[in-house]
C-alpha positions, 0 to 999 in steps of 0.5 A: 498429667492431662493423660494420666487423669483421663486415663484414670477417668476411663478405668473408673468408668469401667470399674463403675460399669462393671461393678453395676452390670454384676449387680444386676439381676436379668430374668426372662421367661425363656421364650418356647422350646424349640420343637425336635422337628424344628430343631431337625432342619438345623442339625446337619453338616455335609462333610467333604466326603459327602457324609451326610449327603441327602437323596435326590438328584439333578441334572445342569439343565434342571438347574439353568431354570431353576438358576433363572428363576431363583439366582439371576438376579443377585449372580448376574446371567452368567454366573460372574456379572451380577452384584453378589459374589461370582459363582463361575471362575477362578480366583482373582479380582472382579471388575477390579474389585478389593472386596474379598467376598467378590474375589472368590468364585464357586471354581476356587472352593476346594470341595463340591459338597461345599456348594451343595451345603452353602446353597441348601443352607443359606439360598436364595439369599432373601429365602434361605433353606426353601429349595428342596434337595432336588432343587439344590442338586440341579442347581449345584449341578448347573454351577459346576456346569458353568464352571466346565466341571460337569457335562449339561446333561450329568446327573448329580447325586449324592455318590456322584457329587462326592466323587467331583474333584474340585481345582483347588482341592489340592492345595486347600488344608482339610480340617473336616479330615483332621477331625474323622482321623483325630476321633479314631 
């Protein structure tokens, strides 16, 4: 008896709550329109395929400075031992770690452009989207650099980032893939 009267209590709490929150009337002023160039910076996917891509290029000696300077502090000095997620190596646990954000490293991605896209898109991690498309390229260079994927001196563009096959690109399910073949 006890259970059926607090569960009777709970429905009606939420019946009650529903019931007020439908009645009420919520009016804003919108807030400002966004700008088209604002809007701009936030329009863009990096396809697998590289579609998308911008211009510029880096090198891995390029990035090793600008790594220094912008991501040493959170990724450790060589590029595994640092308090955020590891950037060099394959999956499997850090130090023991259960943290699955700790487990995955950059070598582990399916595709390069995806680390083009995550570094241009959210870092450094106190001031995402400040690098320019040369920094990010140096910088994407430089961890596939650390990760044996590229020589030191390789020059990454746009053409040569879409052609880098990754380790774990064959047994990852390329949804963006999908889509293009789904849209013909």
């Amino acid at each position: 008896m006890f259970r059926i009267c607090i569960f009777l209590m709970i429905t009606m709490t939420f019946m009650l709550k529903s019931f007020a929150v439908e009645n009420i009337k919520i009016v804003t002023d919108g807030g400002q329109p966004i700008s088209e160039k604002e809007l701009s910076k936030w329009q863009y996917t990096i396809y697998p395929d590289g579609r998308n891509l911008p211009e510029g290029e880096g090198t891995a000696l390029q990035g090793k400075a600008i790594y220094n300077a912008q991501c040493m502090a959170c990724h450790g000095e060589s590029g595994n031992n640092g308090i955020g997620p590891r950037l060099v190596g394959k999956q499997g646990y850090q130090n023991n770690s259960k943290n699955v954000l700790m487990t995955m490293s950059v070598g582990a991605w399916p595709h390069a452009t995806t680390i083009f896209d995550y570094i241009r898109r959210a870092m450094p991690h106190y001031a995402p989207k400040s690098l320019t498309d040369e920094q990010v390229y140096a910088l994407t260079a430089y961890i596939l650099n650390l990760n044996g994927l590229i020589a030191k001196d390789e020059k990454l563009d746009n053409v040569a980032l879409s052609k880098i096959q990754m380790p774990n690109e064959s047994i990852a399910i390329n949804m963006w893939e999908q889509e293009v073949n789904t849209q013909k």
